[in-house]
ZAKEDO-133774 format. One line per 3 residues: number of its first residue (from 0); their letters; for each residue x, y, z of C-alpha. Coordinates in Angstrom, 1 decimal, always signed. Last residue first. Layout:
! residues N
NUM	A	X:Y:Z | ...
END
This chain:
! residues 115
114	XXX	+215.0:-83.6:+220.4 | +216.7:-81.1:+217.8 | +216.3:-77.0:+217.9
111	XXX	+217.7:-76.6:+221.3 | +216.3:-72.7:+221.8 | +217.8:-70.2:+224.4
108	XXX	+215.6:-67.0:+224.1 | +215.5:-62.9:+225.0 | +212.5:-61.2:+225.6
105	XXX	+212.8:-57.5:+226.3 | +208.6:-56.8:+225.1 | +207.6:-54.8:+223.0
102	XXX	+204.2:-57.2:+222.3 | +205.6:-58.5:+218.9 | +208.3:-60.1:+220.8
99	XXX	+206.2:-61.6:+223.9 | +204.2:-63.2:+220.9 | +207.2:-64.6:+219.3
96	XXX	+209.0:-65.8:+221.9 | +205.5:-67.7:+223.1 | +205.2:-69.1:+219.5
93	XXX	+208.7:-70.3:+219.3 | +208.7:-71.5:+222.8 | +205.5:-73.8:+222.1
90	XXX	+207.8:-75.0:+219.2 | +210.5:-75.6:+221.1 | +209.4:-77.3:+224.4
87	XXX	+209.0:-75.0:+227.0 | +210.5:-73.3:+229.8 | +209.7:-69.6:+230.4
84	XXX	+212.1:-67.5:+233.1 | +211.4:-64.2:+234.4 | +214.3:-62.1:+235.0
81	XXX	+215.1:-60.6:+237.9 | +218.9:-61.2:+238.1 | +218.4:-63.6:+241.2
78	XXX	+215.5:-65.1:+239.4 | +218.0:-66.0:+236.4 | +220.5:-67.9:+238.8
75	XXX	+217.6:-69.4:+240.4 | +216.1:-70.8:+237.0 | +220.1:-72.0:+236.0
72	XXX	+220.5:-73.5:+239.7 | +217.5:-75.7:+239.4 | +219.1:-77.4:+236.1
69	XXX	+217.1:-76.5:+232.7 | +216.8:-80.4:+231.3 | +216.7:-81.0:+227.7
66	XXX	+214.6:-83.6:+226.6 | +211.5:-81.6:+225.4 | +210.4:-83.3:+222.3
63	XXX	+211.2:-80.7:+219.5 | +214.0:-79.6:+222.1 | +213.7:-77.6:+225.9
60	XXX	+213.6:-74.0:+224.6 | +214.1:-71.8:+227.1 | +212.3:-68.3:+226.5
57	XXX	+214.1:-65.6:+228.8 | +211.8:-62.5:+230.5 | +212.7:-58.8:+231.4
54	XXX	+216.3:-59.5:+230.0 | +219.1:-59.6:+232.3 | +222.2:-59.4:+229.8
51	XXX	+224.5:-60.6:+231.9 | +222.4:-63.8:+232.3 | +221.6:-64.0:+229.0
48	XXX	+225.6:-64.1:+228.1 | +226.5:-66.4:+231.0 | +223.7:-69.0:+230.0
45	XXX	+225.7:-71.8:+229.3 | +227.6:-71.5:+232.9 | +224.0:-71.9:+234.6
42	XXX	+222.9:-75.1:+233.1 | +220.9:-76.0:+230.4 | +221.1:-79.8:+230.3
39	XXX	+220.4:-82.3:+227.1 | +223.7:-81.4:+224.7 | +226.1:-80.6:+227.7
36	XXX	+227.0:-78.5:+231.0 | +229.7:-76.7:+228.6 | +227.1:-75.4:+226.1
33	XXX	+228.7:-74.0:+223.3 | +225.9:-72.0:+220.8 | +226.2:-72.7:+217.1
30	XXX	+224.8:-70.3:+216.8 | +224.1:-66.5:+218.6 | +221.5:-64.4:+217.2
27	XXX	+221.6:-60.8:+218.0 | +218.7:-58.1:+217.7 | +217.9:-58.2:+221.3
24	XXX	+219.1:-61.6:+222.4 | +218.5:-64.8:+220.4 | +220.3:-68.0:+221.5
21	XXX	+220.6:-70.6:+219.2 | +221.1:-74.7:+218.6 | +222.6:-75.7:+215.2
18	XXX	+220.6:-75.6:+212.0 | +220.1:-72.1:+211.5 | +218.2:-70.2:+209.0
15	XXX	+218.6:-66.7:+208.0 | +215.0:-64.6:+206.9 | +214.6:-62.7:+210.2
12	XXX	+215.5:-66.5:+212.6 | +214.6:-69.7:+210.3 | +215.0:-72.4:+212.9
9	XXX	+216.0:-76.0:+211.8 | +216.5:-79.4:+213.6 | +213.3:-80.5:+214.0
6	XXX	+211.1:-77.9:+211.8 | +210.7:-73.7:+213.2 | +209.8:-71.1:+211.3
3	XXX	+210.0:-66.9:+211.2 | +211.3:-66.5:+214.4 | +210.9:-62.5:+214.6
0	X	+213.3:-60.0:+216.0
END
């Protein structure tokens, strides 16, 4: 899986773009993407499907600018599974998802694609 671009408010995921909020996950991308704890928080019960999923390390995209919040509880919730967690505003994300991606690596990402 390779993020081909990223602009404020757009993400181009294998050649498909998206213009709502994604989570990728090995091979899947998930958008629009429901987050009950709100537009500007990450928190634990909008993660349920990464969680589950346990990858070896999870991207979080904070926004163009970096205004989401990832609540305490989410990073714990994640450690508890073993799974390393990466916050970061989008773009940085982009680049880290996509180096960790190239490497082999399990990496799985939660991107807010606006502010």
């Amino acid at each position: 899986m390779h993020i081909d671009s990223y602009r404020f408010g757009q993400i181009k995921v294998d050649g498909c773009a998206y213009s709502k909020d994604v989570i990728l996950l090995r091979g899947e991308v998930t958008s629009p993407w429901w987050r009950e704890g709100g537009g500007h928080v990450f928190a634990t019960s909008d993660m349920g499907k990464l969680l589950e999923a346990a990858p070896e390390v999870v991207v979080m995209g904070t926004g163009y600018f970096g205004r989401v919040r990832v609540l305490k509880e989410t990073i714990a919730a994640f450690a508890e599974s073993g799974t390393e967690v990466i916050i970061e505003r989008t773009p940085k994300s982009v680049e880290i998802f996509n180096g960790l991606s190239a490497e082999g690596r399990d990496v799985a990402a939660a991107l807010h694609l606006t502010c």
